[in-house]
N, CA, C and O atoms as CSV, one atom per row, in Angstrom:
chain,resi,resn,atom,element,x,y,z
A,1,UNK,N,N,203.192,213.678,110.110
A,1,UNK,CA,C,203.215,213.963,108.695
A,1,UNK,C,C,201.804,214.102,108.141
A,1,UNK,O,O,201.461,215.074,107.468
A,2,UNK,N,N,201.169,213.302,108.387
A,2,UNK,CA,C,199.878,213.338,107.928
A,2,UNK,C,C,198.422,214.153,108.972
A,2,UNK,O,O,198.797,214.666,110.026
A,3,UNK,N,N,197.078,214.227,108.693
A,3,UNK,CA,C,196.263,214.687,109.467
A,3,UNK,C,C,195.693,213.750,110.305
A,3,UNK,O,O,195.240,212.757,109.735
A,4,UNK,N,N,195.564,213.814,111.858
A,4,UNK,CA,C,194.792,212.828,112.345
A,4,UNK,C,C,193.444,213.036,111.976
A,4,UNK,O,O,192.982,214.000,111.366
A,5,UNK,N,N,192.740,211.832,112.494
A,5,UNK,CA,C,191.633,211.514,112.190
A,5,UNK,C,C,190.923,210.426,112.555
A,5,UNK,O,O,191.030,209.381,111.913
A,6,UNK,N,N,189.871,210.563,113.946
A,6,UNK,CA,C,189.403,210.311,114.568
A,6,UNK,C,C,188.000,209.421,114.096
A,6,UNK,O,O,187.037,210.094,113.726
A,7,UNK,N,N,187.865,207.827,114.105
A,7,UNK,CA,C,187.000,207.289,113.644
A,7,UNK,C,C,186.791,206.190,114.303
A,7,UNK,O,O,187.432,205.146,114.181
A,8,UNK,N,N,185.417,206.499,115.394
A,8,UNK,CA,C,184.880,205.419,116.235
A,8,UNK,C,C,185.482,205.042,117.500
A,8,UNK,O,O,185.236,204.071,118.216
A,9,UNK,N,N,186.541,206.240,117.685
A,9,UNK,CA,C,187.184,205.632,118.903
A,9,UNK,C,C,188.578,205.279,118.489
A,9,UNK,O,O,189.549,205.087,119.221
A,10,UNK,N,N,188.513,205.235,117.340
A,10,UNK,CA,C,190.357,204.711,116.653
A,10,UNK,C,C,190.805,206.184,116.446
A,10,UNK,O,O,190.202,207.244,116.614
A,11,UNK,N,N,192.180,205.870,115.987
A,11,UNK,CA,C,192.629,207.243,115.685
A,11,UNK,C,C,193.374,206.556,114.399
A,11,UNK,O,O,194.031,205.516,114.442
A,12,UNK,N,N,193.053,207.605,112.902
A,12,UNK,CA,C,193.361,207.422,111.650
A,12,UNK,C,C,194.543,208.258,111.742
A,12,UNK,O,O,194.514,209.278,112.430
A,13,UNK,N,N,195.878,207.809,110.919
A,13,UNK,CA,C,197.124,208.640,110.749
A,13,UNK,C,C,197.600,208.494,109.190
A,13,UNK,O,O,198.750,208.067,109.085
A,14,UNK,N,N,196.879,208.791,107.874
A,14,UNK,CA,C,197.278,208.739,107.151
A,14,UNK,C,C,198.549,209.087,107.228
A,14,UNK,O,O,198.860,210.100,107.854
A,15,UNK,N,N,199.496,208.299,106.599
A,15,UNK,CA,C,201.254,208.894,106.293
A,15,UNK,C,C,201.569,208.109,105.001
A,15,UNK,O,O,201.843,206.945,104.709
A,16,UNK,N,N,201.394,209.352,104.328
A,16,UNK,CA,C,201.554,209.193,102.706
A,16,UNK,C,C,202.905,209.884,102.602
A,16,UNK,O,O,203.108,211.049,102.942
A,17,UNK,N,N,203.967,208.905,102.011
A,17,UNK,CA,C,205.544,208.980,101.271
A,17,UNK,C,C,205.517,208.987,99.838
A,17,UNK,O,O,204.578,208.350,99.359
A,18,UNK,N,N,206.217,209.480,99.111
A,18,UNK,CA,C,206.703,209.481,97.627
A,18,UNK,C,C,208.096,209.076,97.413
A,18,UNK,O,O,209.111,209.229,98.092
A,19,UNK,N,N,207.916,208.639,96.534
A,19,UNK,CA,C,209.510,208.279,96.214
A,19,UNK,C,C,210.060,208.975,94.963
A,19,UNK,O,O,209.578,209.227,93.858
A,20,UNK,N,N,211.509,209.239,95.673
A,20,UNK,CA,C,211.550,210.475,94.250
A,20,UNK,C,C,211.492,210.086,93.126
A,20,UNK,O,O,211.157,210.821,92.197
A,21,UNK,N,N,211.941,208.330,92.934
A,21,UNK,CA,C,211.739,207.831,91.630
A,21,UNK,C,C,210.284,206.762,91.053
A,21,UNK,O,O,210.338,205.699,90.434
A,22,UNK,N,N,209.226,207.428,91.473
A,22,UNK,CA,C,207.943,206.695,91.100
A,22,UNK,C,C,207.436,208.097,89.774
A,22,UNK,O,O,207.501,209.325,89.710
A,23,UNK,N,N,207.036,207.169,89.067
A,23,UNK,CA,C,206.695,208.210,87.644
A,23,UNK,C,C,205.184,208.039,87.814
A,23,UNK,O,O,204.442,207.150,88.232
A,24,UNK,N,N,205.046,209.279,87.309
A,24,UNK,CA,C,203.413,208.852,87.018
A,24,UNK,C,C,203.190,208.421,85.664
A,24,UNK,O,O,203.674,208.793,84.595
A,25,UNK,N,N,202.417,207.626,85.940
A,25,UNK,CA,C,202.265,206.289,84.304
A,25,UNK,C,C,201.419,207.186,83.642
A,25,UNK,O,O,200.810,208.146,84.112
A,26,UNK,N,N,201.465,206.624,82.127
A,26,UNK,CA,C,200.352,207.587,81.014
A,26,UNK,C,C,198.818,207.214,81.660
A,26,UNK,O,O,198.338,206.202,82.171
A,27,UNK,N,N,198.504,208.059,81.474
A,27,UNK,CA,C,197.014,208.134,81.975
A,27,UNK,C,C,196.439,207.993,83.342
A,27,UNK,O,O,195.261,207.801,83.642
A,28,UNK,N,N,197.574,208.136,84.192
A,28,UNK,CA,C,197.140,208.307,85.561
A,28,UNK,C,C,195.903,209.805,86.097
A,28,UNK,O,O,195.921,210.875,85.488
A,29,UNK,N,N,195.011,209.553,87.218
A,29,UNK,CA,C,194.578,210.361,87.713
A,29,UNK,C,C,194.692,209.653,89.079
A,29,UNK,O,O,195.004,208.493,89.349
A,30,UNK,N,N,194.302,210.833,89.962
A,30,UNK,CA,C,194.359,210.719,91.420
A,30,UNK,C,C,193.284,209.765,91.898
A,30,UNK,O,O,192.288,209.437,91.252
A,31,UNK,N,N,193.676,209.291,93.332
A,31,UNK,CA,C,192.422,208.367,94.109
A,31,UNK,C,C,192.196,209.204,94.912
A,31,UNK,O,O,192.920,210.110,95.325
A,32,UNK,N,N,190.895,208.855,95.236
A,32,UNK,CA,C,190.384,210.261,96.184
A,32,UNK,C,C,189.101,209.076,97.129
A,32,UNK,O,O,188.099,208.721,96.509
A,33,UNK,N,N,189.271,208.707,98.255
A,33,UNK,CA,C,188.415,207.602,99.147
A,33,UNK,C,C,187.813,208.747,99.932
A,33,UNK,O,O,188.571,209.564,100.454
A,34,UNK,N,N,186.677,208.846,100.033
A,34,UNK,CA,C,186.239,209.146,101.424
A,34,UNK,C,C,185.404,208.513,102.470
A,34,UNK,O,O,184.430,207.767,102.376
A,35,UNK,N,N,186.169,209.105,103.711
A,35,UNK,CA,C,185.835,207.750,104.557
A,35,UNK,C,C,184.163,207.788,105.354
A,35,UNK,O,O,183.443,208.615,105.914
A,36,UNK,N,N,184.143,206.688,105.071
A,36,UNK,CA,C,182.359,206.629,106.255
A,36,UNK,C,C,182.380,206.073,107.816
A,36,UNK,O,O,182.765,205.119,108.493
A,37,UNK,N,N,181.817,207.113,107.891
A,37,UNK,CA,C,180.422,207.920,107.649
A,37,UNK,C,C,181.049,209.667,107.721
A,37,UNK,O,O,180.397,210.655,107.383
A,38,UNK,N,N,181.928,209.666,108.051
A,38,UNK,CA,C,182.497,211.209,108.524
A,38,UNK,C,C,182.956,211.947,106.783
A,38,UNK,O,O,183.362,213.104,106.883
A,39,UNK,N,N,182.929,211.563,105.770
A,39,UNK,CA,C,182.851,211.728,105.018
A,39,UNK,C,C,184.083,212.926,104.178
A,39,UNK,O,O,184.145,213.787,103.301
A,40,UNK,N,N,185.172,211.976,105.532
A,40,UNK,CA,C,186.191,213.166,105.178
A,40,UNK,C,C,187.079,212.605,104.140
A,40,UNK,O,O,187.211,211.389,104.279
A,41,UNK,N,N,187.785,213.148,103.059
A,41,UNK,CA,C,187.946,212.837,101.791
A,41,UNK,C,C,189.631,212.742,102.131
A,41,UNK,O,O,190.189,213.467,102.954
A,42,UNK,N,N,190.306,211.692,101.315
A,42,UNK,CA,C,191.705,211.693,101.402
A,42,UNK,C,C,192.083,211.351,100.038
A,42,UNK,O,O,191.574,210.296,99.659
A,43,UNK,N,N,192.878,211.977,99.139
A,43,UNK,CA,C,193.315,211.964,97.907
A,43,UNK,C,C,194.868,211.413,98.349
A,43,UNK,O,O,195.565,211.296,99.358
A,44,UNK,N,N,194.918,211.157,96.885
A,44,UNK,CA,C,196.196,210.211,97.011
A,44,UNK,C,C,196.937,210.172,95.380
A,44,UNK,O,O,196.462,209.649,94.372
A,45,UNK,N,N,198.111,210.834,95.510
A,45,UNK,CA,C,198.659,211.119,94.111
A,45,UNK,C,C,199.481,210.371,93.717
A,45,UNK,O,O,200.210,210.803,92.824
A,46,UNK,N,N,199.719,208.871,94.240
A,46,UNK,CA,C,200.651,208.169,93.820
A,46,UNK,C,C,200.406,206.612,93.149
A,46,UNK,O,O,199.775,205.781,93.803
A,47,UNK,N,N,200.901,206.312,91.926
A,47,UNK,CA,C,200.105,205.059,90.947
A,47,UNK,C,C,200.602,204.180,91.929
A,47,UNK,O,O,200.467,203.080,91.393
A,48,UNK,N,N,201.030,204.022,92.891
A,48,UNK,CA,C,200.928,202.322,93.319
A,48,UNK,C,C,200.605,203.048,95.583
A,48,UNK,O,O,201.404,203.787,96.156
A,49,UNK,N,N,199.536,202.591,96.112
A,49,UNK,CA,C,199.579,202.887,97.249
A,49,UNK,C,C,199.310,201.405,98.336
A,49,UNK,O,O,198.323,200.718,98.074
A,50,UNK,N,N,200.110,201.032,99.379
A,50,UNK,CA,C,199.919,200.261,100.215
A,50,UNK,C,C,199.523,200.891,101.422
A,50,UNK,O,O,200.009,201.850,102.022
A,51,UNK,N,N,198.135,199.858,101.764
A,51,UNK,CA,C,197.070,200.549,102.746
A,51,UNK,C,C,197.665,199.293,103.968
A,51,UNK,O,O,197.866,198.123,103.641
A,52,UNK,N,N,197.853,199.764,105.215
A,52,UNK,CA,C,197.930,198.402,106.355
A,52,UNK,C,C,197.801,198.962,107.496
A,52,UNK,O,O,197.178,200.006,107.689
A,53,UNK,N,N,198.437,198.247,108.414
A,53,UNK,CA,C,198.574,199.206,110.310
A,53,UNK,C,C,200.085,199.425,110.288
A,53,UNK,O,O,200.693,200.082,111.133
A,54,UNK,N,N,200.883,198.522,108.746
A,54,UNK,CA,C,202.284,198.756,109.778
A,54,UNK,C,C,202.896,200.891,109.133
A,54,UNK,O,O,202.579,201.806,108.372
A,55,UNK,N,N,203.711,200.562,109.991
A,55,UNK,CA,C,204.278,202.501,109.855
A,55,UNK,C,C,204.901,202.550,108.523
A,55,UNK,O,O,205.089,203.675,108.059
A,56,UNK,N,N,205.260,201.517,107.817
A,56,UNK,CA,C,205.958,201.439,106.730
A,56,UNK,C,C,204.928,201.974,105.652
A,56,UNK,O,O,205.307,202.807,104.828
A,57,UNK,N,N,203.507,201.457,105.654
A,57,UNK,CA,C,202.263,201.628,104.915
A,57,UNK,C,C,202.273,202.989,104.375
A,57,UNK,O,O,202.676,203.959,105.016
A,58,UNK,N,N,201.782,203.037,103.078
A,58,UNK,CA,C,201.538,204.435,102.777
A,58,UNK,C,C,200.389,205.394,103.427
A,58,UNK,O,O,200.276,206.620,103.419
A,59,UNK,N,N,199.715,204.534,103.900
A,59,UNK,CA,C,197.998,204.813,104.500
A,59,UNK,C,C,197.963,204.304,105.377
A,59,UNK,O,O,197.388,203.221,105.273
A,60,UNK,N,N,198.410,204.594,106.559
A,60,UNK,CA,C,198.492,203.872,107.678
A,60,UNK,C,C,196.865,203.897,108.265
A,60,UNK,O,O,196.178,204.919,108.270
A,61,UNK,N,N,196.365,202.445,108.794
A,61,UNK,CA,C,195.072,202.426,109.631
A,61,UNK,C,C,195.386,201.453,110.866
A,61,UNK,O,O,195.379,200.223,110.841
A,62,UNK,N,N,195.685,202.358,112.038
A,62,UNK,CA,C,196.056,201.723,113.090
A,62,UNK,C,C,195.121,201.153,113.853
A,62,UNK,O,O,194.911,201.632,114.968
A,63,UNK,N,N,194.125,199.626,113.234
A,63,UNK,CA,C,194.063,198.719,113.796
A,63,UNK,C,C,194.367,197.616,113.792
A,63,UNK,O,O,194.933,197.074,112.843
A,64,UNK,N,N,193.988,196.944,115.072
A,64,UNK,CA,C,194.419,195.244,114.868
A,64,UNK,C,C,193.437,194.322,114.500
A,64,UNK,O,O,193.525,193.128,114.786
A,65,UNK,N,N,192.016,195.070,113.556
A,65,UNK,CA,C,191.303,194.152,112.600
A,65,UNK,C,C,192.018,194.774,110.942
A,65,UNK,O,O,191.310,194.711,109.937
A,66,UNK,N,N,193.313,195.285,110.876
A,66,UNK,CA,C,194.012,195.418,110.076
A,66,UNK,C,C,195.438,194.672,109.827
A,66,UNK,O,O,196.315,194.455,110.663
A,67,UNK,N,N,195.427,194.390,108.643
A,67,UNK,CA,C,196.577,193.510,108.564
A,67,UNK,C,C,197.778,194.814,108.327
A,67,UNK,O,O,197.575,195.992,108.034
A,68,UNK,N,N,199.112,194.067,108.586
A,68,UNK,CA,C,200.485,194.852,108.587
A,68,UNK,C,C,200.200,195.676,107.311
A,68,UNK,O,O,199.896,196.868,107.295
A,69,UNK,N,N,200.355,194.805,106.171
A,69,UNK,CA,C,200.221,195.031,105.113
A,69,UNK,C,C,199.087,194.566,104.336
A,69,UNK,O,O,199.290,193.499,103.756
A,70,UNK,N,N,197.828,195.146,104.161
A,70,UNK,CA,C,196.823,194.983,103.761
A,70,UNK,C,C,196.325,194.587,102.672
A,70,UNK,O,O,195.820,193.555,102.230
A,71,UNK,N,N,196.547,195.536,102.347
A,71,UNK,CA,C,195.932,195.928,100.621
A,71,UNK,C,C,196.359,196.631,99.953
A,71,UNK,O,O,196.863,197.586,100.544
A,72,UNK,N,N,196.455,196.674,98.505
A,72,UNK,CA,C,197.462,198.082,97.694
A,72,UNK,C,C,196.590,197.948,96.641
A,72,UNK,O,O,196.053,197.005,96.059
A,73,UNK,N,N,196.597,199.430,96.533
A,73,UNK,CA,C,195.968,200.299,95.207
A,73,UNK,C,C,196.774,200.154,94.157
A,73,UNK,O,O,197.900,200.013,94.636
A,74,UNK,N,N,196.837,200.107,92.948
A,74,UNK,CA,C,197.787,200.044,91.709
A,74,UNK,C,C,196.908,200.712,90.298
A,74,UNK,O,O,195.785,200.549,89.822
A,75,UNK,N,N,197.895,201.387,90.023
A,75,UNK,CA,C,197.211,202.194,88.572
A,75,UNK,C,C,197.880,201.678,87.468
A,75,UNK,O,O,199.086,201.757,87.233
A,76,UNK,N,N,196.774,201.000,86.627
A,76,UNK,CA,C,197.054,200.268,85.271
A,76,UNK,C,C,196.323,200.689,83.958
A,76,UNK,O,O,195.167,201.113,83.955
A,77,UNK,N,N,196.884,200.578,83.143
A,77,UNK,CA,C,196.132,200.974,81.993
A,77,UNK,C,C,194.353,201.031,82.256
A,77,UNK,O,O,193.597,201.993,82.122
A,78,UNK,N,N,194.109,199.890,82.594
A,78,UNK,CA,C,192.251,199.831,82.839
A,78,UNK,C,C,191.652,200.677,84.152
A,78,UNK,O,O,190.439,200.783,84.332
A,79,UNK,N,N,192.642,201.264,85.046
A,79,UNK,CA,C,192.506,201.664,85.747
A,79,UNK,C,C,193.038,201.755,86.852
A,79,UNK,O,O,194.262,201.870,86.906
A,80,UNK,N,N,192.131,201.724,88.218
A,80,UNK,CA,C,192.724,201.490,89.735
A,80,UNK,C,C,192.396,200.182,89.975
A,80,UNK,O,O,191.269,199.764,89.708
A,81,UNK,N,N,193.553,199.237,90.617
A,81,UNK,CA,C,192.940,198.104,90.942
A,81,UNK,C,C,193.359,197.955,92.068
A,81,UNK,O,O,194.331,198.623,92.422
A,82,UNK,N,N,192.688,196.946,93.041
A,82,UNK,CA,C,192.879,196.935,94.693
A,82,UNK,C,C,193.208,195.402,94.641
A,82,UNK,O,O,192.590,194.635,93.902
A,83,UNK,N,N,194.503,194.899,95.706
A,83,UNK,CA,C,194.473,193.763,95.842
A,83,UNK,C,C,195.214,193.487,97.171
A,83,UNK,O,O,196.264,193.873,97.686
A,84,UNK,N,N,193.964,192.448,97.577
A,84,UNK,CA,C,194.562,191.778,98.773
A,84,UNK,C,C,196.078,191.446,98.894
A,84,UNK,O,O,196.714,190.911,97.986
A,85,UNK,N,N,196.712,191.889,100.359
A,85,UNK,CA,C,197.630,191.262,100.189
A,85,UNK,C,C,197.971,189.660,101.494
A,85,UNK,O,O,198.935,189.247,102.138
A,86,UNK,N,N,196.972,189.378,101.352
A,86,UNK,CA,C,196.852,188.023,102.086
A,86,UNK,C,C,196.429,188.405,103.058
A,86,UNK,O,O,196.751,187.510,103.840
A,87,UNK,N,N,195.754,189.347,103.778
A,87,UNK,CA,C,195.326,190.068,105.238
A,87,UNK,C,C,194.435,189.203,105.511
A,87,UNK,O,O,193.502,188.760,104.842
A,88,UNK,N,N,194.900,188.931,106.861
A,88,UNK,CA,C,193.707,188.176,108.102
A,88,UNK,C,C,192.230,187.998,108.081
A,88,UNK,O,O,191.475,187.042,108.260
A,89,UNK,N,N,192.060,189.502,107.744
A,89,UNK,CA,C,190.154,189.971,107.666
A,89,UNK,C,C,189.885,190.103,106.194
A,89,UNK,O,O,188.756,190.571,106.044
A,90,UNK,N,N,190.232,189.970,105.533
A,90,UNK,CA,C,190.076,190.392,104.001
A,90,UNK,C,C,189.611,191.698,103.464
A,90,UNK,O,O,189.007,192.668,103.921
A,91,UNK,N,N,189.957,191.462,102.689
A,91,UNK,CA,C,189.706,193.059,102.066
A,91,UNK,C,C,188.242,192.603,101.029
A,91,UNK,O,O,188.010,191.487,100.565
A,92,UNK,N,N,187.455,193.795,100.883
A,92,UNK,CA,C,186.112,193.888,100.533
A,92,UNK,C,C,185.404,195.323,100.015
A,92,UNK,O,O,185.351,196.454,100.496
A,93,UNK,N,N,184.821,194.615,98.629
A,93,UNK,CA,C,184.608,195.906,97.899
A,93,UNK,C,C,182.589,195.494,97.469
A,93,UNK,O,O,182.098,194.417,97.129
A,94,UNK,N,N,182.101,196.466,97.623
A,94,UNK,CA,C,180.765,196.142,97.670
A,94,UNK,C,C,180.262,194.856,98.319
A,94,UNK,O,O,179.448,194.121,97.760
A,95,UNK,N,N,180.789,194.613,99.538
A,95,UNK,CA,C,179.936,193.546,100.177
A,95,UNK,C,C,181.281,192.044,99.789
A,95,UNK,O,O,181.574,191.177,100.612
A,96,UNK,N,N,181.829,192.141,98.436
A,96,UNK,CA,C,182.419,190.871,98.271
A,96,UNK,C,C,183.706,190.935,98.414
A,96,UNK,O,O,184.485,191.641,97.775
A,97,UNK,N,N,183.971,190.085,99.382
A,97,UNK,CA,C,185.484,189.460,99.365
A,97,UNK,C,C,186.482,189.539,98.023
A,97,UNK,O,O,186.236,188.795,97.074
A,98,UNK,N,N,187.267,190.179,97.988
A,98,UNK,CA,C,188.499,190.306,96.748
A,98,UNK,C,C,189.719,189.482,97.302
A,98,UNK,O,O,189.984,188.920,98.364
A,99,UNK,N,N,190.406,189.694,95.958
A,99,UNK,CA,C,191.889,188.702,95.810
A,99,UNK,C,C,192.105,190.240,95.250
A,99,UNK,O,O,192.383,191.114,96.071
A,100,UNK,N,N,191.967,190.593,93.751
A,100,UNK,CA,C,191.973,191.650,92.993
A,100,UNK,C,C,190.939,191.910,92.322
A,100,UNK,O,O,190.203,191.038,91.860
A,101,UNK,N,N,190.735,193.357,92.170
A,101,UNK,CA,C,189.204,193.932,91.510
A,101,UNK,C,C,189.596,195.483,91.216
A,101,UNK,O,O,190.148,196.245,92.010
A,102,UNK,N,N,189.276,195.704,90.193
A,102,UNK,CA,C,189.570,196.972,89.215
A,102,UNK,C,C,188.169,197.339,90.168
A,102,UNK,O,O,187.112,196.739,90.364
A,103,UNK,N,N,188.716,198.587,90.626
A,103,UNK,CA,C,187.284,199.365,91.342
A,103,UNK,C,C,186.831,200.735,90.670
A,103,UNK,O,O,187.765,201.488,90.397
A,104,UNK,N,N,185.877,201.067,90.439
A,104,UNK,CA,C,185.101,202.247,89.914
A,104,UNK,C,C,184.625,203.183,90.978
A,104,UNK,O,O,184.611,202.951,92.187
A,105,UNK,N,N,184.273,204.173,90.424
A,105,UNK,CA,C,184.098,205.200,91.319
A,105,UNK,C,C,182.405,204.856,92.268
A,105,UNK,O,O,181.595,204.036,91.836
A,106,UNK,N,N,182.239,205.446,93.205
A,106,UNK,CA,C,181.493,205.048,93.879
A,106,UNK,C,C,181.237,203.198,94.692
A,106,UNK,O,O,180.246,202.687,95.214
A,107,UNK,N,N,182.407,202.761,94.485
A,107,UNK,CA,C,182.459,201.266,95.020
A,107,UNK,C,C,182.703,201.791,96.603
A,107,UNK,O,O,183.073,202.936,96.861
A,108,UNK,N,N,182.459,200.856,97.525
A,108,UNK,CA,C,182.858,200.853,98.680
A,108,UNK,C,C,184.115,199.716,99.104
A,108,UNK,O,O,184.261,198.561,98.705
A,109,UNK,N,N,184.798,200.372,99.890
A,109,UNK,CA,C,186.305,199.238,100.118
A,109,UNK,C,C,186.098,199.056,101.762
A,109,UNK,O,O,186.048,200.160,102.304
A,110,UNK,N,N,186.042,198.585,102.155
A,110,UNK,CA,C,186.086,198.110,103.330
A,110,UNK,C,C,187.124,197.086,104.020
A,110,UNK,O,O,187.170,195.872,103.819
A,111,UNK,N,N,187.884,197.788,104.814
A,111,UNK,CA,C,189.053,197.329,105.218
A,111,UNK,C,C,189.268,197.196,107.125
A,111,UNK,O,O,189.488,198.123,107.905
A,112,UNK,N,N,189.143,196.052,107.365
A,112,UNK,CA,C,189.130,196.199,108.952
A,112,UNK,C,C,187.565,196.699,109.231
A,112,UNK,O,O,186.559,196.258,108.677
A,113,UNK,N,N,187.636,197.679,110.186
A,113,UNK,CA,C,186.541,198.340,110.878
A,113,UNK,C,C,186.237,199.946,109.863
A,113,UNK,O,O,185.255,200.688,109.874
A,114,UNK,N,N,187.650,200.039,108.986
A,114,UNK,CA,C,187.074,201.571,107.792
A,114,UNK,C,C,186.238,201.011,106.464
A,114,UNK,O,O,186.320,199.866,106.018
A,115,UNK,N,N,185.448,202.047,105.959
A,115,UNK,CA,C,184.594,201.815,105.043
A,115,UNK,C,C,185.039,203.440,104.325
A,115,UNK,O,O,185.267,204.519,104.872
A,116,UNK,N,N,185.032,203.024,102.879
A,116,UNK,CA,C,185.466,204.232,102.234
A,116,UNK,C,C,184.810,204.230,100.695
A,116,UNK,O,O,184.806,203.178,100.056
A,117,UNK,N,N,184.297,205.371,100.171
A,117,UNK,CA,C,183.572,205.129,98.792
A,117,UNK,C,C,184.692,205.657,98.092
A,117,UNK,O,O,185.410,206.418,98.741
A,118,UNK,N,N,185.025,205.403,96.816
A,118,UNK,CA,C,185.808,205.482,96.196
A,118,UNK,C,C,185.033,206.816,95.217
A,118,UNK,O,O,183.857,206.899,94.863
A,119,UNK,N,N,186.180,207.767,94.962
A,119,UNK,CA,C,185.812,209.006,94.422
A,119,UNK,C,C,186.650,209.389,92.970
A,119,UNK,O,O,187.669,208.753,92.704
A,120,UNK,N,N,186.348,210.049,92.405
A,120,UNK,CA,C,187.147,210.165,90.959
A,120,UNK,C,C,187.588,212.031,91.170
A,120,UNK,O,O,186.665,212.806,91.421
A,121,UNK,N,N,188.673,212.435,91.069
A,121,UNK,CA,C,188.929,213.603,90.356
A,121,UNK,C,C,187.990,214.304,88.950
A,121,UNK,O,O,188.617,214.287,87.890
A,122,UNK,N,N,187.072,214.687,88.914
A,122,UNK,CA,C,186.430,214.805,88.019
A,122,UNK,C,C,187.346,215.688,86.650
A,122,UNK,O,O,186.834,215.367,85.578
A,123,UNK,N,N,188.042,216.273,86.538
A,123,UNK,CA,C,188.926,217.100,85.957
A,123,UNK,C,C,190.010,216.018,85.538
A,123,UNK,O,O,190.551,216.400,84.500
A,124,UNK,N,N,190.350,215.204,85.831
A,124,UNK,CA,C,191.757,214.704,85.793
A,124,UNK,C,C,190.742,213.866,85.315
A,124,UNK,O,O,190.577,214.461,84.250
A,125,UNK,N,N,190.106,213.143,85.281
A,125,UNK,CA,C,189.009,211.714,84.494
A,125,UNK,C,C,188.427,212.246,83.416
A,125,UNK,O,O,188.303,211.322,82.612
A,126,UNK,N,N,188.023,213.189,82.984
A,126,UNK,CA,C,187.410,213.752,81.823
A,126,UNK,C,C,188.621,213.928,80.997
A,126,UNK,O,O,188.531,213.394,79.891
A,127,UNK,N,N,189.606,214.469,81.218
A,127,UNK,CA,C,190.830,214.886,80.368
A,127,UNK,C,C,191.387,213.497,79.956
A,127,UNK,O,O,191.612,213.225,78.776
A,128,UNK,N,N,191.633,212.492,81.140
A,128,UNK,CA,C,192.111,211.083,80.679
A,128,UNK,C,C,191.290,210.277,79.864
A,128,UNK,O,O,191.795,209.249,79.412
A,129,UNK,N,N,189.921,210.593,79.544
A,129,UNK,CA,C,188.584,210.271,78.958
A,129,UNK,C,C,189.531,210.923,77.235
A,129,UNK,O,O,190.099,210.212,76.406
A,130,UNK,N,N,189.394,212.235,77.223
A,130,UNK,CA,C,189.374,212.969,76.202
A,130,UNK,C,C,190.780,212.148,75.602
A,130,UNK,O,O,190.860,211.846,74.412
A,131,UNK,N,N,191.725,211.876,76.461
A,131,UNK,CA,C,193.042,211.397,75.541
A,131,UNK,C,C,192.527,210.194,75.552
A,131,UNK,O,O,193.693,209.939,75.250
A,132,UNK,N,N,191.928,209.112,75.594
A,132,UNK,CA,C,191.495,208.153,75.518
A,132,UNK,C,C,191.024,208.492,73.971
A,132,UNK,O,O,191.515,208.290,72.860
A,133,UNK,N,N,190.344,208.841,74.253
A,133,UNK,CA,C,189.277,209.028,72.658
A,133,UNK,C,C,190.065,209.732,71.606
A,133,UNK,O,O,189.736,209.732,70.420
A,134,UNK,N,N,191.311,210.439,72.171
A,134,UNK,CA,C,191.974,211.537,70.894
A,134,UNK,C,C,192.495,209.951,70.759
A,134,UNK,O,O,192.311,209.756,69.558
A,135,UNK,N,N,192.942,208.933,71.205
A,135,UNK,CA,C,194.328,208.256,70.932
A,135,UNK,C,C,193.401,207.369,69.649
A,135,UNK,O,O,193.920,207.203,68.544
A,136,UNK,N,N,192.243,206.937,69.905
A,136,UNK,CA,C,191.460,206.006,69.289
A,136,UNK,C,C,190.929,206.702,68.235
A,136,UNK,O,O,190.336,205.924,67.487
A,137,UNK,N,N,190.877,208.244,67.724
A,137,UNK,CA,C,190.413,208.369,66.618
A,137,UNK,C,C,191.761,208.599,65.594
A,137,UNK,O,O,191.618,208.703,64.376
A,138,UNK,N,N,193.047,208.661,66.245
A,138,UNK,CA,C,194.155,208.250,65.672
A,138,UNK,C,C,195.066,209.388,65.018
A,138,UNK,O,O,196.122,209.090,64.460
């Protein structure tokens, strides 16, 4: 389903599912990680994503310095937020250990042995910017 992708000797199998009944929330935009050092970019159009090794995962990363179920992305009013989901190795965003952390663009997530900078849709963030500001001048 997804593209392989070859990193360090591992082999990456993103397998991204939708469900026909997930809405996209007001003010959603896309996640867009790209991975290091190969700098190949993977977008992701869905407000809630679970990253792990197991096949169930939306983002599958088939190692075993990866937990089953890792970590999940979630889109909330303030943004994207990443949260551990009790994984072995922990999950880590600029160097520090997380539980949960609203991440910004250009953060690094580091999960297992992948490292990924976090990227913004520039088009889809300016427009969610602009309704931001239409909603607040009222």
């Amino acid at each position: 389903m997804g593209q392989e992708i070859n990193q360090g000797g591992e082999t990456l199998l993103p397998e991204i599912r939708f469900k026909s009944e997930d809405r996209t929330p007001q003010g959603f935009f896309s996640m867009i990680l790209e991975l290091q050092p190969s700098k190949i970019l993977m977008e992701f159009y869905a407000p809630r994503i679970v990253i792990g090794r197991s096949s169930g995962s939306d983002f599958r990363l088939p190692s075993l310095c990866v937990s089953r179920r890792h970590c999940m992305l979630n889109w909330s009013e303030q943004g994207w937020v990443l949260r551990d989901l009790d994984s072995k190795n922990g999950t880590y965003v600029n160097g520090e250990l997380i539980t949960t952390k609203r991440i910004e663009e250009f953060d690094e997530i580091k999960i297992g042995t992948f490292s990924f900078i976090v990227k913004k849709s520039e088009a889809e963030f300016q427009l969610f910017k602009a309704i931001q500001e239409y909603k607040r001048a009222g």
